[in-house]
One Martini backbone bead per residue (centre of mass of N, CA, C, O) as a GRO file, in nm:
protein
  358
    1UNK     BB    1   0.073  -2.083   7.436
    2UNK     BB    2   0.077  -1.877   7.155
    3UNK     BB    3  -0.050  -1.622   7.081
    4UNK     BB    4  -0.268  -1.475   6.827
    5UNK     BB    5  -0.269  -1.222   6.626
    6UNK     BB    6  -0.517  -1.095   6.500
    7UNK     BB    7  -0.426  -1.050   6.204
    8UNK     BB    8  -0.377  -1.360   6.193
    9UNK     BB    9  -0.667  -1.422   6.260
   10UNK     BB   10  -0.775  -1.285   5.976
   11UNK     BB   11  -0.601  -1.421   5.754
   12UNK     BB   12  -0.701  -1.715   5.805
   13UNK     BB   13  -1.023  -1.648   5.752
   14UNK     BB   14  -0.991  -1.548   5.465
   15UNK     BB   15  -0.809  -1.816   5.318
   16UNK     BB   16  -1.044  -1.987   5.382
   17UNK     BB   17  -1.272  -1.792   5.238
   18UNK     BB   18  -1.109  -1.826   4.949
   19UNK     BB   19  -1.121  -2.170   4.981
   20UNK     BB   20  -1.423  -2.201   4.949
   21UNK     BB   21  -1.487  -2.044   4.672
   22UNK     BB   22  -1.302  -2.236   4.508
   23UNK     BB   23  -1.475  -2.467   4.550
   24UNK     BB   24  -1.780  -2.310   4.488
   25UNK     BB   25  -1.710  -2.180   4.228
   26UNK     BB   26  -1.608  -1.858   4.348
   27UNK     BB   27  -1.547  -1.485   4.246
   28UNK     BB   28  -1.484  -1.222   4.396
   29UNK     BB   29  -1.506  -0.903   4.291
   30UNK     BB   30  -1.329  -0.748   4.496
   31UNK     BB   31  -1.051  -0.881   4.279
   32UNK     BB   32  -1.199  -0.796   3.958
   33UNK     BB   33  -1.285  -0.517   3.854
   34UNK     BB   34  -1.067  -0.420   3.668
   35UNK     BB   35  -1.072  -0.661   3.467
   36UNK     BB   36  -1.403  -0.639   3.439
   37UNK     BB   37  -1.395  -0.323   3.504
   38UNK     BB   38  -1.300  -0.076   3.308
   39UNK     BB   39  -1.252   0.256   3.269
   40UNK     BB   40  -1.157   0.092   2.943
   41UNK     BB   41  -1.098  -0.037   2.739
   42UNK     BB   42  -0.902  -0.388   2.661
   43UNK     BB   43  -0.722  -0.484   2.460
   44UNK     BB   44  -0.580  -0.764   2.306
   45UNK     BB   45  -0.510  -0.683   2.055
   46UNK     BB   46  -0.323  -0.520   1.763
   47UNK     BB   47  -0.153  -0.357   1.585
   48UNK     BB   48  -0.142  -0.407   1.257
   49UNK     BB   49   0.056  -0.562   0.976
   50UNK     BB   50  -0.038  -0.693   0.623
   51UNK     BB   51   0.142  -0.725   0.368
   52UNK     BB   52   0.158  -0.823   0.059
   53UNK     BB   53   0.437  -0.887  -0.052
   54UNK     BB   54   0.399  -1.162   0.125
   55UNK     BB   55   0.083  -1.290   0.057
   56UNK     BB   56   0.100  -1.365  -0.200
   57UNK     BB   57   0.372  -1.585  -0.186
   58UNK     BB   58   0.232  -1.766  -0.037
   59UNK     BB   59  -0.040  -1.790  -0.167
   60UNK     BB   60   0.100  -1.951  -0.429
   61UNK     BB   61   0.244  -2.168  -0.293
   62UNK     BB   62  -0.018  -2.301  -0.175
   63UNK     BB   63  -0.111  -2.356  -0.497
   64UNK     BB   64   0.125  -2.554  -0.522
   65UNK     BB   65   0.042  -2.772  -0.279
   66UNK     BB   66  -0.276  -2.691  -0.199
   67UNK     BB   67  -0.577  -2.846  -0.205
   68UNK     BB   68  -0.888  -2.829  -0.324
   69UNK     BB   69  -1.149  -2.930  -0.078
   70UNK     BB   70  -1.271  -3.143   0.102
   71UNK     BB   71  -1.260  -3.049   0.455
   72UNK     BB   72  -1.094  -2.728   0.377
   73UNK     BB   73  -1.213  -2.648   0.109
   74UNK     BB   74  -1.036  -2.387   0.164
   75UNK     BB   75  -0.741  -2.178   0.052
   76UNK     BB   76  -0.760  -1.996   0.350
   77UNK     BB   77  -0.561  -1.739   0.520
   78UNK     BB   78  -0.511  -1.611   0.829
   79UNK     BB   79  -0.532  -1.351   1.006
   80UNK     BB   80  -0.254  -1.311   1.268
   81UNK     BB   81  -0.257  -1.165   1.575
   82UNK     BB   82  -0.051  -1.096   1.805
   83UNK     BB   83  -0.235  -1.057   2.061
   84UNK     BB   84  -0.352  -1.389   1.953
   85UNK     BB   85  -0.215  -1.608   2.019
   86UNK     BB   86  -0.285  -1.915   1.818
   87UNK     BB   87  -0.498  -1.738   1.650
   88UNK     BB   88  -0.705  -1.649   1.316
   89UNK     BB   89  -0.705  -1.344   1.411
   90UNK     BB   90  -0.747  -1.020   1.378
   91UNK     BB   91  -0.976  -0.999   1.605
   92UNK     BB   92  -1.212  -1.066   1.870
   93UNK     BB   93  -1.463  -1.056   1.578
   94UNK     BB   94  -1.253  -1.082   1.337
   95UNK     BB   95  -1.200  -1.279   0.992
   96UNK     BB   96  -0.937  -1.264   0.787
   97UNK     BB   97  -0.826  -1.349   0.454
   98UNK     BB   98  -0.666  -1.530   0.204
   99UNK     BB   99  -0.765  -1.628  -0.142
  100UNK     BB  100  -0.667  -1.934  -0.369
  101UNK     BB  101  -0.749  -1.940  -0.706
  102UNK     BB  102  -0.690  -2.164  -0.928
  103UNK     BB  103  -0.714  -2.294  -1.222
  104UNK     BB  104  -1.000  -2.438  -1.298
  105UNK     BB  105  -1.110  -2.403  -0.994
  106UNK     BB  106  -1.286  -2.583  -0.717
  107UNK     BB  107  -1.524  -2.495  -0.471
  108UNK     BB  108  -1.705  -2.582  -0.259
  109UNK     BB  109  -1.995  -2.664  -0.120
  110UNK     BB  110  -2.152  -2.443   0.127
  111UNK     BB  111  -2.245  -2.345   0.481
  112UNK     BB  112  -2.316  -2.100   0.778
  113UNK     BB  113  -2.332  -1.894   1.007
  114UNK     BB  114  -2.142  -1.703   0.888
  115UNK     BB  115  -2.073  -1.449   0.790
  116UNK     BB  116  -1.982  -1.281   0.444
  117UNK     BB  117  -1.736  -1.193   0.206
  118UNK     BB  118  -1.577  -0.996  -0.067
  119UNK     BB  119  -1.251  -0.866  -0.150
  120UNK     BB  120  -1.104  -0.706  -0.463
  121UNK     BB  121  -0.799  -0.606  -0.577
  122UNK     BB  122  -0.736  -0.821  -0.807
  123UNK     BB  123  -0.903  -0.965  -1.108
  124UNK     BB  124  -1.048  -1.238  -1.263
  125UNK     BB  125  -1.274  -1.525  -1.345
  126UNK     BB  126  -1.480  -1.554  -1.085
  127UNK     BB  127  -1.707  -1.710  -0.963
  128UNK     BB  128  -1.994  -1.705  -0.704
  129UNK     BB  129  -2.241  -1.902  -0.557
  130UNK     BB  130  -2.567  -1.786  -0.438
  131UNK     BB  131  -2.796  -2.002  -0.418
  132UNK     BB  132  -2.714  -2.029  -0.746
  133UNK     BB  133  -2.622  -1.751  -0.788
  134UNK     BB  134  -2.374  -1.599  -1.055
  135UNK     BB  135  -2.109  -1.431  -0.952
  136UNK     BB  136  -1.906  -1.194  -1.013
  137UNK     BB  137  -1.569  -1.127  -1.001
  138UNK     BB  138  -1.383  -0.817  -0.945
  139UNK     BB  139  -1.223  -0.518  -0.917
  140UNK     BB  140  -1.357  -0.357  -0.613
  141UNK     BB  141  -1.567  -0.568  -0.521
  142UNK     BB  142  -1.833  -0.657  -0.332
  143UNK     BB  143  -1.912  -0.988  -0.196
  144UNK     BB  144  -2.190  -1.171  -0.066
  145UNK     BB  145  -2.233  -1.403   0.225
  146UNK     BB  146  -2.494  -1.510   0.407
  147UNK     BB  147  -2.628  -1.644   0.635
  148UNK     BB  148  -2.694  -1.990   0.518
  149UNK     BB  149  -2.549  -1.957   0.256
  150UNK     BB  150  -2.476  -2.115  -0.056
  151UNK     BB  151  -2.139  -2.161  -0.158
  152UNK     BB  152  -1.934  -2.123  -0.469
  153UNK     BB  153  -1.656  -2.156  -0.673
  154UNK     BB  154  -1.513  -2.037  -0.986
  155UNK     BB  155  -1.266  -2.100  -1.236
  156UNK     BB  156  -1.237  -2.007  -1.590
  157UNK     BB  157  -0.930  -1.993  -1.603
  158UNK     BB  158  -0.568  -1.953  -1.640
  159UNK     BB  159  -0.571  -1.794  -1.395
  160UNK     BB  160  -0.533  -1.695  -1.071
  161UNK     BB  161  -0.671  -1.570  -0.780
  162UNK     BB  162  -0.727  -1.307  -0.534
  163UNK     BB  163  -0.869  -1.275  -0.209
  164UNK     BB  164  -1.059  -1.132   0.047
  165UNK     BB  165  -1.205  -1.235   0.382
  166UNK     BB  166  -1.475  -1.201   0.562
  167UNK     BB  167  -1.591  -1.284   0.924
  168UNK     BB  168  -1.748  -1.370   1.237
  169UNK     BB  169  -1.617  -1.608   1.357
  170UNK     BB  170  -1.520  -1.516   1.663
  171UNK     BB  171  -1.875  -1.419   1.747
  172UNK     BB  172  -1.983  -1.721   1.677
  173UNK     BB  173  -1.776  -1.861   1.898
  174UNK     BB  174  -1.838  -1.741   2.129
  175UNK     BB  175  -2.174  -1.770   2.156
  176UNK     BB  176  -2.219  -2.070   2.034
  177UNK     BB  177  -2.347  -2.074   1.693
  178UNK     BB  178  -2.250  -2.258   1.521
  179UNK     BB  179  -2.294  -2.405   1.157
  180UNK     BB  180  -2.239  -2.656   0.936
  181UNK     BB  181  -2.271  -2.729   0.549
  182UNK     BB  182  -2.303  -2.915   0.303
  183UNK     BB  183  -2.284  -2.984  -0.017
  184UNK     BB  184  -2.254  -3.043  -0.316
  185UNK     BB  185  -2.033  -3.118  -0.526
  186UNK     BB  186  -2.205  -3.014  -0.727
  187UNK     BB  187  -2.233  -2.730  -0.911
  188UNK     BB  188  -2.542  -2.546  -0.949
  189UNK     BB  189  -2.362  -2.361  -1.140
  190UNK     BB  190  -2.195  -2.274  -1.478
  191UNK     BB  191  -2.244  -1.975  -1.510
  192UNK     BB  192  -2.153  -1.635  -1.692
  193UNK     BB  193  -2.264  -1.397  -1.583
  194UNK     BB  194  -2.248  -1.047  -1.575
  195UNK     BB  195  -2.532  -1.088  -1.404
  196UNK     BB  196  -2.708  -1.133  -1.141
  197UNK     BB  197  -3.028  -1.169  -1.007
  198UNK     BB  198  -3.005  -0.974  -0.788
  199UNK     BB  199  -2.873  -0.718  -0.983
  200UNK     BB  200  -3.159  -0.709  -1.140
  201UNK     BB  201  -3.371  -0.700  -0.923
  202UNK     BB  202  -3.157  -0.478  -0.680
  203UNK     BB  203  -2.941  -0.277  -0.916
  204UNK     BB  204  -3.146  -0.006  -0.835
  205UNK     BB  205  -3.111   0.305  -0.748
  206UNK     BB  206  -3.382   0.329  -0.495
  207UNK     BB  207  -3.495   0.079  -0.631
  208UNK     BB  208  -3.762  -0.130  -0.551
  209UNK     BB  209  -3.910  -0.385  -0.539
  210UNK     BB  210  -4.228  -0.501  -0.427
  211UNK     BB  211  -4.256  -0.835  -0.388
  212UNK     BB  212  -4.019  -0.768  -0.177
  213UNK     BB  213  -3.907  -0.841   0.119
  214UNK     BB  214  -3.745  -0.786   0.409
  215UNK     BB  215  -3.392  -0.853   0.479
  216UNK     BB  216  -3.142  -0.840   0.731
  217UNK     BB  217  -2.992  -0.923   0.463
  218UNK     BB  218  -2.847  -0.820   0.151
  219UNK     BB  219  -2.951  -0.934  -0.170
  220UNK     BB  220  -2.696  -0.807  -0.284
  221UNK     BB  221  -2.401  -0.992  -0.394
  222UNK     BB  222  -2.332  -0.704  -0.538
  223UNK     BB  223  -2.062  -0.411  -0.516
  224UNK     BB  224  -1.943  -0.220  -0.797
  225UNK     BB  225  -1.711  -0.018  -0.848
  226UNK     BB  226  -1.842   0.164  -1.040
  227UNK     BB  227  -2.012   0.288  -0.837
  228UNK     BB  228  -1.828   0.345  -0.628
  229UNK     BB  229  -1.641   0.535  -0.774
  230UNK     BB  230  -1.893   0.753  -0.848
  231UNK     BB  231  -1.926   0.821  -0.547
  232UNK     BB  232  -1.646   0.928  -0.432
  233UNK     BB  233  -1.614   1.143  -0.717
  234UNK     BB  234  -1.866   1.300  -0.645
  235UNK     BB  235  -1.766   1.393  -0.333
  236UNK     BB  236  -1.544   1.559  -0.423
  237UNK     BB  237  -1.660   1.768  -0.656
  238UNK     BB  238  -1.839   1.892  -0.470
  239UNK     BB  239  -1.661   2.014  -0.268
  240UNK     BB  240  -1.521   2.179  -0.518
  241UNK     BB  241  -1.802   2.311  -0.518
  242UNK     BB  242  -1.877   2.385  -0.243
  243UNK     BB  243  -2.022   2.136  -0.141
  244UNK     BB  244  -2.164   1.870   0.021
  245UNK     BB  245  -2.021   1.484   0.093
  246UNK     BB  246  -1.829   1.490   0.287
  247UNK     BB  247  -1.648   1.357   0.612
  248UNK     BB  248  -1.349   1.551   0.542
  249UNK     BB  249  -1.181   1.700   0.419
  250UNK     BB  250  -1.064   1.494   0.164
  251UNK     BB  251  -1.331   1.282   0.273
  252UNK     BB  252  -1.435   1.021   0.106
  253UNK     BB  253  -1.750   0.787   0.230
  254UNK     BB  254  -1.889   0.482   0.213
  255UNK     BB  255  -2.194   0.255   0.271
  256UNK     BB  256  -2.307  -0.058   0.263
  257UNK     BB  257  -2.610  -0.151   0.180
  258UNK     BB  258  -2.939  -0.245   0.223
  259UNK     BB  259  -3.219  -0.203   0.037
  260UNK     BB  260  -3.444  -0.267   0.255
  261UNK     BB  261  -3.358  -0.097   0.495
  262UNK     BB  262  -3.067   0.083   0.548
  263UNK     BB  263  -2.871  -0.098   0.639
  264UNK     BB  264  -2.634  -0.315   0.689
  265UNK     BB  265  -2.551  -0.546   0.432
  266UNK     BB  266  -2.474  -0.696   0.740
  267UNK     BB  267  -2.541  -0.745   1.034
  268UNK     BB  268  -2.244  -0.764   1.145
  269UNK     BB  269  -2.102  -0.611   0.909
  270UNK     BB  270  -1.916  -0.285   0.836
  271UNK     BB  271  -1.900  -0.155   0.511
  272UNK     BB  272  -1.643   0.018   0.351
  273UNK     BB  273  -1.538   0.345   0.182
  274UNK     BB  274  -1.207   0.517   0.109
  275UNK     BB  275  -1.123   0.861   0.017
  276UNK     BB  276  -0.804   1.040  -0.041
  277UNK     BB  277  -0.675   1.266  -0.098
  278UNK     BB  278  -0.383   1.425  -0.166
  279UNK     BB  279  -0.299   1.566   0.183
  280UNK     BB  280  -0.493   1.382   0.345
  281UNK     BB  281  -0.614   1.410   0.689
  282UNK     BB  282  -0.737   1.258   0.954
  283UNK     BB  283  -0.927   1.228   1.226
  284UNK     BB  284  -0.922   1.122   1.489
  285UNK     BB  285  -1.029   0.772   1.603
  286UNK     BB  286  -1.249   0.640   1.809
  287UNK     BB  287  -1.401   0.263   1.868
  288UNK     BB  288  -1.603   0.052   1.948
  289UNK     BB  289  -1.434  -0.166   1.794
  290UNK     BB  290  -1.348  -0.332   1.540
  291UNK     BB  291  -1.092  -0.296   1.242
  292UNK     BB  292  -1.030  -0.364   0.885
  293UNK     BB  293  -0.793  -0.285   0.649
  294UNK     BB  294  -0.765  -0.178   0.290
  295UNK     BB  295  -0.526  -0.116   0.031
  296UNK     BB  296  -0.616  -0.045  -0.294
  297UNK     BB  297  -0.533   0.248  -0.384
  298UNK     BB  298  -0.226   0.357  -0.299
  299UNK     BB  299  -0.060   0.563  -0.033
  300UNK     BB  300   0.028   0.589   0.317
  301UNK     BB  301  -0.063   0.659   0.665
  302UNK     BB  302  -0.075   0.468   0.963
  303UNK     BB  303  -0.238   0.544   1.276
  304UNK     BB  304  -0.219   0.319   1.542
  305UNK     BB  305  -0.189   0.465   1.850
  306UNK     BB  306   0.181   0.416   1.830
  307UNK     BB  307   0.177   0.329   1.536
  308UNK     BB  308   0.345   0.333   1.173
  309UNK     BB  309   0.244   0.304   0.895
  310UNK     BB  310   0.333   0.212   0.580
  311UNK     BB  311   0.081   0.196   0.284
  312UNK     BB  312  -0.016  -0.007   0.036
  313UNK     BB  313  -0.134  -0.217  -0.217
  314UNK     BB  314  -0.267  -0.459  -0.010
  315UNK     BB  315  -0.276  -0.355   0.290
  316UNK     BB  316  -0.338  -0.459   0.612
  317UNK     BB  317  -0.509  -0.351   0.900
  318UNK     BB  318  -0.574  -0.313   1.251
  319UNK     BB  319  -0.825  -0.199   1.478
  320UNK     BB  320  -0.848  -0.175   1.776
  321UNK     BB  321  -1.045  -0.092   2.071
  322UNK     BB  322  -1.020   0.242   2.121
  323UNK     BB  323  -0.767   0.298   1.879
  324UNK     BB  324  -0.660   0.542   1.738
  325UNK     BB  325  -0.698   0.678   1.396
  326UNK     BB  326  -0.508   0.780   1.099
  327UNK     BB  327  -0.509   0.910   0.788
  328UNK     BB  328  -0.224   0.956   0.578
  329UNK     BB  329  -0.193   1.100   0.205
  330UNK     BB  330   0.034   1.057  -0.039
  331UNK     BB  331  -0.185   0.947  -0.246
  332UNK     BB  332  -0.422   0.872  -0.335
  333UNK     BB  333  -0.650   0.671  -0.130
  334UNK     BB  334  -0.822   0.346  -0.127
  335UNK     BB  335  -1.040   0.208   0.095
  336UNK     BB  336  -1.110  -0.058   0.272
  337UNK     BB  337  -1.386  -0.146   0.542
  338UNK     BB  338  -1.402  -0.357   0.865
  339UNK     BB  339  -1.647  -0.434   1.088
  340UNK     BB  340  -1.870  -0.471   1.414
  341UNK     BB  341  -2.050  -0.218   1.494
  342UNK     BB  342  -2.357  -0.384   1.439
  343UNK     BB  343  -2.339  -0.484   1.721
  344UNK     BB  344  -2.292  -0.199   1.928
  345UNK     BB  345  -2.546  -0.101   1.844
  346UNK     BB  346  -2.767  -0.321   1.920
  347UNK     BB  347  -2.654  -0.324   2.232
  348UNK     BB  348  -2.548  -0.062   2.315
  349UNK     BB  349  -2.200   0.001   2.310
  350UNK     BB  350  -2.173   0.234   2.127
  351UNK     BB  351  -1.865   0.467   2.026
  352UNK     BB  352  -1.732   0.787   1.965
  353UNK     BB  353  -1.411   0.952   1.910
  354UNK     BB  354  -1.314   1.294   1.812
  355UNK     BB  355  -0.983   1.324   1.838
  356UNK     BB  356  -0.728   1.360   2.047
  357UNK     BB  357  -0.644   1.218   2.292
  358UNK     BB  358  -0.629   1.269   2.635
   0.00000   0.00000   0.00000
């Protein structure tokens, strides 16, 4: 009988010893650390642009093909990262889509459990009812459906409108918390008031209802361009009058808050405008948590990694966690920006650095 080398009668009972493993249903972690516990991020999602001047004709073609109704509910065609394949997400905690609504078309009533917004690049003529509350969609505006509210829309024009939907269904898909419910099929208000009862009650700077409990998604379903627009313009003028309002030369921005609490205005995602004169250059930052932007007005280059995108109006792009981003603007440009971040930070596992990587 031929004697078995120590090593080799060492490496039998180790092969045994991880075959015994796999049938208990156990993987040993001295084999796993690297990629359980990794020395920084390693997103799968990856840095991408998606152009408007490709979305929107496609988005045309699906309203005269794909009809709205009960089922698919909306027509709304979702970004999908490269890094993601095969998934409708934008990032592995963000969804984002385009949605089309045509003519005199509705979009019926339902609720779910992810929280939700819209925000317009260009058009108006719809209202999106929330909670039976008649809210108009307008351009630059964002619009909150809050986790569990009811919503319709409605286009009350002859031409269709477009705009991106943002949503935390990957967040709420990994955790296992999902819920949906269909609404009435009848619309719950046909009115198309210029302001909504939310933005009569709470769309007043500074000052709060008495009456009103404090709530964790934001109460008011509208933030209106109009202020938008003047709270970024102010932060600017302050700069050039030599006084302190922006968050680094050249670059002013807002975030959008709850107004019962001062946190952002949806538990799970945190939504912001910026704006850049014509030739600021933005700090390289990285972020624990991932964000999509999208181009409002103006043209730019966006670095994300080690990827230079040209972007102008209507353009989206991902930026996966901890992957370092500036924006250099060719011309004036503002930006909507929706991100994670309140979800990590609520966890404790927010970090945040500025300046080049090292």
């Amino acid at each position: 009988m031929t004697d078995i080398l120590p090593d080799q009668s060492e490496q039998k009972r180790l092969d045994e010893l991880y075959a015994d493993f796999a049938e208990a249903g156990l993987i040993p972690l001295w084999t796993q650390r690297d990629d359980l516990m990794p020395m920084t991020p390693r997103p799968a999602a990856v840095p991408h642009v998606w152009r408007w001047a490709r979305l929107l004709p496609i988005a045309e073609r699906s309203g005269q093909l794909v009809p709205v109704g009960r089922g698919g509910e909306r027509r709304a065609m979702a970004l999908s990262n490269p890094g993601l394949p095969g998934l409708p997400y934008a990032t592995p905690t963000l969804w984002a889509a385009i949605q089309y609504l045509g003519p005199r078309e509705v979009a019926p009533s339902h609720r779910h459990s992810q929280g939700a917004f819209r925000f317009v690049v260009d058009g108006e003529g719809v209202w999106t009812n929330v909670d039976g509350d008649a809210v108009a969609m307008r351009r630059g505006d964002l619009l909150l459906t809050p986790s569990w509210a009811f919503h319709e829309h409605q286009n009350v024009t002859d031409r269709p409108m477009t705009w991106i939907d943002g949503l935390d269904i990957p967040l709420v898909s990994g955790l296992d918390a999902g819920f949906f419910e269909f609404g009435p099929d009848e619309l719950s208000t046909r009115e198309t008031p210029g302001r909504s009862r939310g933005e009569r009650l709470w769309g007043h700077p500074g000052l709060r209802p008495i009456s009103r409990p404090d709530q964790p998604n934001s109460p008011l379903a509208a933030y209106r361009w109009v202020h938008t627009d003047a709270a970024l313009t102010a932060q600017l003028e302050l700069e050039s009058e030599g006084f302190a309002g922006v968050i680094e030369p050249g670059h002013a921005g807002i975030r959008f808050s709850n107004p019962t609490t001062g946190r952002d205005a949806l538990v799970t995602i945190r939504t912001e405008m910026r704006r850049l004169r014509a030739g600021a250059r933005t700090t390289p930052v990285r972020s624990v948590g991932s964000a999509v932007w999208q181009v409002f007005e103006g043209e730019a280059v966006a670095t994300v990694g080690d990827k230079a995108f040209e972007i102008s109006k209507g353009d989206l792009f991902a930026v996966p966690s901890w992957c370092p981003v500036t924006i250099a603007a060719g011309s004036q440009v503002d930006l909507f920006r929706f991100s994670d971040e309140p979800v990590y930070e609520a966890l404790g596992l927010a970090r945040t650095s500025r300046g080049e990587p090292q």
